[in-house]
C-alpha positions, 0 to 999 in steps of 0.5 A: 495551503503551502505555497509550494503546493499549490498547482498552477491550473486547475485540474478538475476538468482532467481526464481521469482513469479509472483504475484500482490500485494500492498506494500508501499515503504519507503525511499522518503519523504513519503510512496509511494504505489506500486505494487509488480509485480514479487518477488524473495528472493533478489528483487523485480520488482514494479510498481508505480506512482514514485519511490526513485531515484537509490541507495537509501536506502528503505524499502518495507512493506507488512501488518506485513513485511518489508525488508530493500534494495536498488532501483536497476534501475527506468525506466517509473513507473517501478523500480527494488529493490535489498533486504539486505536480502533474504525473505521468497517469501511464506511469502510475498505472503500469504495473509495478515491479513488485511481486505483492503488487503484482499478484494484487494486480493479477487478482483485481484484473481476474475479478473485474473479467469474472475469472476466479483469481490465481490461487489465494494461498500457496501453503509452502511459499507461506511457510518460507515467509514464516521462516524467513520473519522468525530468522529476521526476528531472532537477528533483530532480537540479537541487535545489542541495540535494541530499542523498545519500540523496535521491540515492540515491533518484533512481538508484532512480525513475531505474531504475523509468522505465527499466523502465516505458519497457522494459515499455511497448515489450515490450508494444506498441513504445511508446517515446515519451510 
């Protein structure tokens, strides 16, 4: 374990909330998207698809937040991060300003208090996403300094504004922005 990330109590016997929120995990060989089960000002217990393996450096991100820490224990799509620093818990689970998160958010409070979440699907606001990816696909795509990684990417948000147009008609026939 790096000596700068070492905390200088011991924070097992903090206080954890309870809560369920999306963050990303960097420290792998790209951004993993996790859910953040419980928080404490030392750590954090997180659920995902794969984790860093124990001991590597990360950094967790929520919206505008960020802490520095190591990967405590991983066990089947559940992982334990110690943080370098205490947090602010209040801070962490504030909703963000977001409007991704936010709707996240509203959805998970709705389905913990039984109440059927806001609309899923709003046909034309998915219509408008699809519009805005392929016109930021045909400016990248215009780039005379396209690399070929960034244009695999392209074929990827290409593919997804497909989808989103094709999700978009199934759920109301929408098919312009």
């Amino acid at each position: 374990m790096e000596a700068g990330l070492q905390p200088d109590t011991n924070h097992r016997g903090d206080i954890r909330s309870n809560v369920f929120l999306t963050a990303l995990l960097i420290g792998g060989k790209e951004p993993l998207p996790v859910r953040v089960r419980n928080l404490s000002p030392g750590g954090a217990f997180l659920d995902g698809d794969e984790f860093p393996p124990v001991g590597a450096s990360v950094r967790l991100v929520r919206g505008s937040l960020a802490v520095a820490g190591n990967v405590a224990w991983q066990s089947d799509g559940h992982a334990g991060l110690r943080f370098a620093k205490d947090i602010d818990v209040g801070a962490w689970v504030r909703r963000v300003g977001h409007p991704g998160q936010r709707r996240i958010d509203d959805t998970i409070d709705a389905l913990r208090h039984h109440q059927r979440p806001a609309a899923a699907v709003d046909a034309p606001s998915l219509v408008r996403v699809s519009a805005e990816l392929d016109g930021i696909c045909e400016r990248i795509s215009a780039s005379p300094s396209l690399t070929v990684e960034v244009g695999e990417e392209l074929v990827r948000l290409d593919a997804l504004a497909r989808a989103l147009q094709q999700i978009a008609s199934d759920a109301g026939g929408f098919t312009r922005p």
